[in-house]
N, C-alpha and C positions, 0 to 999 in steps of 0.2 A: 298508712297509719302504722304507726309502731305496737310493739307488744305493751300490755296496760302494766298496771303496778302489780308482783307479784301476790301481794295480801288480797287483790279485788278476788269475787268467785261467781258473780253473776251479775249481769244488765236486763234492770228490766225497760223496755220504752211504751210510755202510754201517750197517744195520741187520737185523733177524731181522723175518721177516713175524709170527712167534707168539710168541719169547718175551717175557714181564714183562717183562725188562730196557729192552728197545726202545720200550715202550710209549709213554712219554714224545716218541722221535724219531716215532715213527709218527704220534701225533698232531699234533704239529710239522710235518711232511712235509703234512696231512692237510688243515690251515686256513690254513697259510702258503705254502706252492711257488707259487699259483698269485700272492699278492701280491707277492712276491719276483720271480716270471718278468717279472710285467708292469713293475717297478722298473727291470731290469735282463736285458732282453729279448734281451742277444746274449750273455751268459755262459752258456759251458757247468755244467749242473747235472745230475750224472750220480748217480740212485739206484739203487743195488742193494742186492737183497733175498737172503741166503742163513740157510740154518735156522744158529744157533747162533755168531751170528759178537758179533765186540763190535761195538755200538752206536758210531759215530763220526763226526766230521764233518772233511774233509783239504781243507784249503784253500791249491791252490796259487797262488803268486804271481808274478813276472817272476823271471827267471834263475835258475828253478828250486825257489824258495825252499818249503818245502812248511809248515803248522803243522797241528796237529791236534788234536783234541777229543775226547776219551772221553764217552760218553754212557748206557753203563750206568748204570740204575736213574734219572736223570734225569727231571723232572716237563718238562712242555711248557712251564712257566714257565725254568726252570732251563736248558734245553734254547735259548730265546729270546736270552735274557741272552748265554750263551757265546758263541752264532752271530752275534750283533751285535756282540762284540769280536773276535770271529775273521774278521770281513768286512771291519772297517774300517780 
């Protein structure tokens, strides 16, 4: 994974540890965080796990600027895609 856009300044990812829905970010979180950390080793990347929450990824940016991503029902391909237009 490449380095994000200089303006982003934190990732947050909310996801369910059990339900189908998440399944997709979980695996995503699961084979990429750690290629991601090492790209991009001083960005804050905050995952949190609660039962029944939606699937999402909130990426904010300088002066506040926040975008976000819905991730229900999402395949780890699909899940890829968004997070690499949502970073850069």
């Amino acid at each position: 994974m490449n380095a994000f856009s200089k303006s982003l300044r934190e990732i947050r990812v909310h996801l369910s540890p059990s339900s189908p829905a998440s399944q997709g970010l979980r695996t995503f979180i699961l084979n990429k965080y750690s290629s991601i950390k090492a790209a991009n080793p001083n960005m804050p990347i905050l995952v949190r796990e609660a039962e029944n929450v939606e699937s999402r990824i909130i990426a904010r940016f300088e002066k506040g600027i926040e975008k976000k991503v819905v991730l229900d029902n999402a395949s780890e391909e699909e899940v890829t895609k968004l997070f690499k237009t949502l970073v850069q």
